[in-house]
C-alpha positions as CSV (number, residue, x, y, z in Angstrom):
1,X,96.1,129.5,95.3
2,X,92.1,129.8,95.5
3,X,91.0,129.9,99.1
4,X,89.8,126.3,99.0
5,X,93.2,124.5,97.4
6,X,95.4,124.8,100.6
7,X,93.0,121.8,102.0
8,X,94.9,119.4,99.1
9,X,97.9,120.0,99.7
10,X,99.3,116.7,100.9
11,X,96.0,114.6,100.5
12,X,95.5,111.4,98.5
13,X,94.9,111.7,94.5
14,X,93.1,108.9,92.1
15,X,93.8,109.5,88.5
16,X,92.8,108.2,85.5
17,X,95.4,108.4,81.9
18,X,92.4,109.5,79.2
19,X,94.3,107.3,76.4
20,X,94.2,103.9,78.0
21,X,91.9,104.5,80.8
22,X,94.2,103.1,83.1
23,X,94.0,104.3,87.1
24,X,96.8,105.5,89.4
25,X,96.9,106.9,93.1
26,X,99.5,110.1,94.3
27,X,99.4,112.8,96.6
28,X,99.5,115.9,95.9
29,X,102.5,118.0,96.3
30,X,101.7,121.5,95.4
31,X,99.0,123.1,93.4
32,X,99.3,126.6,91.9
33,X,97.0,126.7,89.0
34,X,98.1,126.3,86.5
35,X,100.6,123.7,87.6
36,X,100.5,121.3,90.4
37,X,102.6,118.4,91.5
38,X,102.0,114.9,92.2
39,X,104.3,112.4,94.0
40,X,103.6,108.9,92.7
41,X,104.8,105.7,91.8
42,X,103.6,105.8,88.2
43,X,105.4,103.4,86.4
44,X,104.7,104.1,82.8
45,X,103.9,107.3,81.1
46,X,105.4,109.6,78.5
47,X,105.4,113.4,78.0
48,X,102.4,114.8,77.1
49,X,100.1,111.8,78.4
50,X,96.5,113.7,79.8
51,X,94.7,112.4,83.2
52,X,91.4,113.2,84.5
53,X,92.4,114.1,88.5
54,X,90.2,113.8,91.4
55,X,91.4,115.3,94.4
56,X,90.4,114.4,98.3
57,X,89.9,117.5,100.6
58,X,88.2,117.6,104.0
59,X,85.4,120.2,102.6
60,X,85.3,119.1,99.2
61,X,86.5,117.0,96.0
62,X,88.2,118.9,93.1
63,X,88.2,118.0,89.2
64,X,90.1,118.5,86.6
65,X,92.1,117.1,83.6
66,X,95.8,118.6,83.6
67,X,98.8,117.4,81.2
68,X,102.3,115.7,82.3
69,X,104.7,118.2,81.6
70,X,107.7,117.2,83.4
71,X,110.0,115.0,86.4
72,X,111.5,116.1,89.3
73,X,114.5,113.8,89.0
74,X,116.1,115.6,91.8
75,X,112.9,115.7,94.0
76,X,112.8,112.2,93.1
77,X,115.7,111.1,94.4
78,X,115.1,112.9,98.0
79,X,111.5,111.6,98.5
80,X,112.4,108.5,97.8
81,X,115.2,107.9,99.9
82,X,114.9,110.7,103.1
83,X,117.1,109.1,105.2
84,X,120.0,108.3,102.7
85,X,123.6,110.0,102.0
86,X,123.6,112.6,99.9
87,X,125.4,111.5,96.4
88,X,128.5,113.7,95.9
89,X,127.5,113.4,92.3
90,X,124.1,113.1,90.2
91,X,122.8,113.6,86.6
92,X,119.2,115.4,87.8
93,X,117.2,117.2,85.0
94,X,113.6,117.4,84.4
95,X,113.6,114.7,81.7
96,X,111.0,113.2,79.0
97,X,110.1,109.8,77.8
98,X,109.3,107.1,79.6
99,X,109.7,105.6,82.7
100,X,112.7,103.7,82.4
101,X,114.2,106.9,80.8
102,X,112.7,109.1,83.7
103,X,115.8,109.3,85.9
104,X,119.0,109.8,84.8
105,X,121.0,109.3,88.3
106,X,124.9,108.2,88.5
107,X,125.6,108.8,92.5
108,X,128.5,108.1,93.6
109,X,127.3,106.4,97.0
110,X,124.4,104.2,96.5
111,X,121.0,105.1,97.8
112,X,119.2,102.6,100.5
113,X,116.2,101.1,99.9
114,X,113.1,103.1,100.5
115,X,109.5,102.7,102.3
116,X,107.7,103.4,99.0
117,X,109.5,104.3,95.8
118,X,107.8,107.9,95.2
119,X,108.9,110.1,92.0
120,X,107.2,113.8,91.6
121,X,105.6,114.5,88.6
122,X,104.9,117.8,87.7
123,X,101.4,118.8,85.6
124,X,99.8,121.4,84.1
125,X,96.4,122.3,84.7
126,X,94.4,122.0,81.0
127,X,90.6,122.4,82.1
128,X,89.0,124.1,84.3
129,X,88.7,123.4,88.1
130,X,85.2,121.7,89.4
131,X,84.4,121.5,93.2
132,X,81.9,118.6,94.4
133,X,81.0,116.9,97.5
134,X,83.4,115.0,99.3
135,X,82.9,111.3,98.5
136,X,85.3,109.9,101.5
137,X,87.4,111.6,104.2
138,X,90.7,113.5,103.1
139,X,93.9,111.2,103.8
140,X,97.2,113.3,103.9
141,X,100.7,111.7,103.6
142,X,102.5,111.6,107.0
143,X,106.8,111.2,107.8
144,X,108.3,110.3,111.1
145,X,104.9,108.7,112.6
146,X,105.3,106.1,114.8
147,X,102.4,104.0,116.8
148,X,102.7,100.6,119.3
149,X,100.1,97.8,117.0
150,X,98.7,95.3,119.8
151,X,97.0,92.2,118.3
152,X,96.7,89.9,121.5
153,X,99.8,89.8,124.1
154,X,101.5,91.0,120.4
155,X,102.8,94.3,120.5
156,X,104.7,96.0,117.3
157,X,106.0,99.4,116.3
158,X,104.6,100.0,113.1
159,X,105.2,103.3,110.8
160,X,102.0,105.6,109.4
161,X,102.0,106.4,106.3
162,X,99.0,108.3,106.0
163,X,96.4,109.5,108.4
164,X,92.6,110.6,107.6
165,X,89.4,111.6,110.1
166,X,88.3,107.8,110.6
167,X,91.8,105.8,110.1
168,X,95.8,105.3,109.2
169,X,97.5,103.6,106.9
170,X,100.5,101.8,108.5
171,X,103.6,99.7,106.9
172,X,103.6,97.0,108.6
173,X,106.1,93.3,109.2
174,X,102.9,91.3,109.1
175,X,99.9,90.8,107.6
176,X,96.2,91.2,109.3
177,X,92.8,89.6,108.7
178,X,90.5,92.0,107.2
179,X,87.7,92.5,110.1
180,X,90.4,91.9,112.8
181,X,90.1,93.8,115.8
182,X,93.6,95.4,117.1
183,X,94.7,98.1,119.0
184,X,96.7,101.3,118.4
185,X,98.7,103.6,120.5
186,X,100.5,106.5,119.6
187,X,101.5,109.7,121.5
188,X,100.6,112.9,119.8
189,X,99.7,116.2,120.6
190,X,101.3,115.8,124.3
191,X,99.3,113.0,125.0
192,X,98.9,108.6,124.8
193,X,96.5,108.2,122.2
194,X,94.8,104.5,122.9
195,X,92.8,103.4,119.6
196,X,90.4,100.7,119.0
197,X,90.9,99.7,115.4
198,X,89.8,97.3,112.8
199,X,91.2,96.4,109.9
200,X,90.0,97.4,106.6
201,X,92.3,96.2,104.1
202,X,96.0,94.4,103.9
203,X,98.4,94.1,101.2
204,X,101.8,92.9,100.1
205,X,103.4,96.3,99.5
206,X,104.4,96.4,95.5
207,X,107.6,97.8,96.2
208,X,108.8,96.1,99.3
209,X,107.7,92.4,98.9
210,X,108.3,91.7,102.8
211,X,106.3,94.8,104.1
212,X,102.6,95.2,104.1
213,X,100.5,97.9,103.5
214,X,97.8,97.7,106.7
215,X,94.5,100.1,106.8
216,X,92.6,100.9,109.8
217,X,89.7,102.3,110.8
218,X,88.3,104.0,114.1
219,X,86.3,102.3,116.4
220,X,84.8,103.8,119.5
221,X,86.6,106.9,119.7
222,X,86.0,108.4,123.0
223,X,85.5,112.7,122.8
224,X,89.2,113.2,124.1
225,X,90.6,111.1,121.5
226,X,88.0,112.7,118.9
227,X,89.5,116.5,119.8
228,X,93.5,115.2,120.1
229,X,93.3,113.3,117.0
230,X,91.9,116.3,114.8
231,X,94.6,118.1,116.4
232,X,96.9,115.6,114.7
233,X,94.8,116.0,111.1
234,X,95.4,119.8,111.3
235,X,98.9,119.8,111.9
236,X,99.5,117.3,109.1
């Protein structure tokens, strides 16, 4: 791994399929040139399809175009479901075609329903590696991340699903007014961590029509907050 690849290791990935031009989102799993992995919710895709990658790092942005090669069926069937029973049984095999064919999986106890239906795709690396500016802050993919959502006299526990310098991404019961000013408090790093926030975005969640997926931004961070909270970045 070149010195500067560690930073994308669980970060946020756009990508774009070169044969229809069509955009997808990830994050990224591993990358050991010249292979890497993405776990996505890619819905259709076959063998062989070519995407043009963009990858979000603190320091920088990397580029490349890289080849699907493969499915972690087995992978799959973890990240999707962390908290369910193991199956006693299950067909798992790297496996080609499309999605519908992706996962072959006959468990014998059936898997609960997941936060975000994530399978790993595995890539190979079919251009060379291009380093740019940083367009946006990094976002990495977060598990086990729990924060108190005040709107009001309102409070709700709400899940984070992804963290960056300036924001989360929560899961959230309800939907928000983008522009809405709400408060978030999480403990982290030893400490309460109380958060001014305003909301950015909010969106039915595609896989879990009575969940929404809730962005936040940062507003009026005071410098204790500023230090804790890149505490929290690093050890993501």
């Amino acid at each position: 791994m070149r010195r500067n690849d560690r930073e994308f290791i669980n970060t946020r990935t756009r990508f774009q399929r070169l044969s229809d031009s069509e955009f997808f989102t990830g994050w990224v799993e591993d990358l050991s040139s010249p292979h890497f992995e993405v776990r996505s919710t890619l819905s259709t895709y076959e063998i062989g399809d070519t995407f043009l990658f963009e990858l979000y790092g603190d320091k920088a942005n990397l580029i490349f175009i890289a080849r699907l090669e493969g499915v972690d069926a087995m992978n799959a069937l973890q990240k999707t479901t962390p908290n369910a029973p193991k199956p006693k049984t299950a067909r798992c095999a790297k496996v080609k075609g499309r999605a519908k064919d992706q996962v072959a999986l006959e468990p014998e106890t059936e898997a609960e329903d997941s936060t975000s239906l994530y399978i790993t795709f595995e890539f190979a690396l079919v251009s060379e590696k291009k380093y740019v500016e940083p367009k946006e802050p990094a976002r990495k993919a977060v598990q086990s991340l729990t924060a108190v959502l005040t709107r009001g006299a309102e409070k709700t526990e709400v899940s984070i699903s992804d963290i960056s310098a300036n924001g989360v991404g929560l899961l959230t019961t309800t939907s928000y007014e983008v522009g809405e000013v709400v408060g978030l408090s999480m403990t982290a790093m030893m400490r309460t961590i109380h958060l001014q926030c305003q909301v950015r975005h909010c969106h039915r969640d595609k896989q879990i029509q009575t969940m929404y997926r809730t962005g936040l931004q940062f507003e009026n961070m005071n410098r204790v907050d500023v230090v804790a909270w890149a505490k929290v970045m690093d050890a993501a």
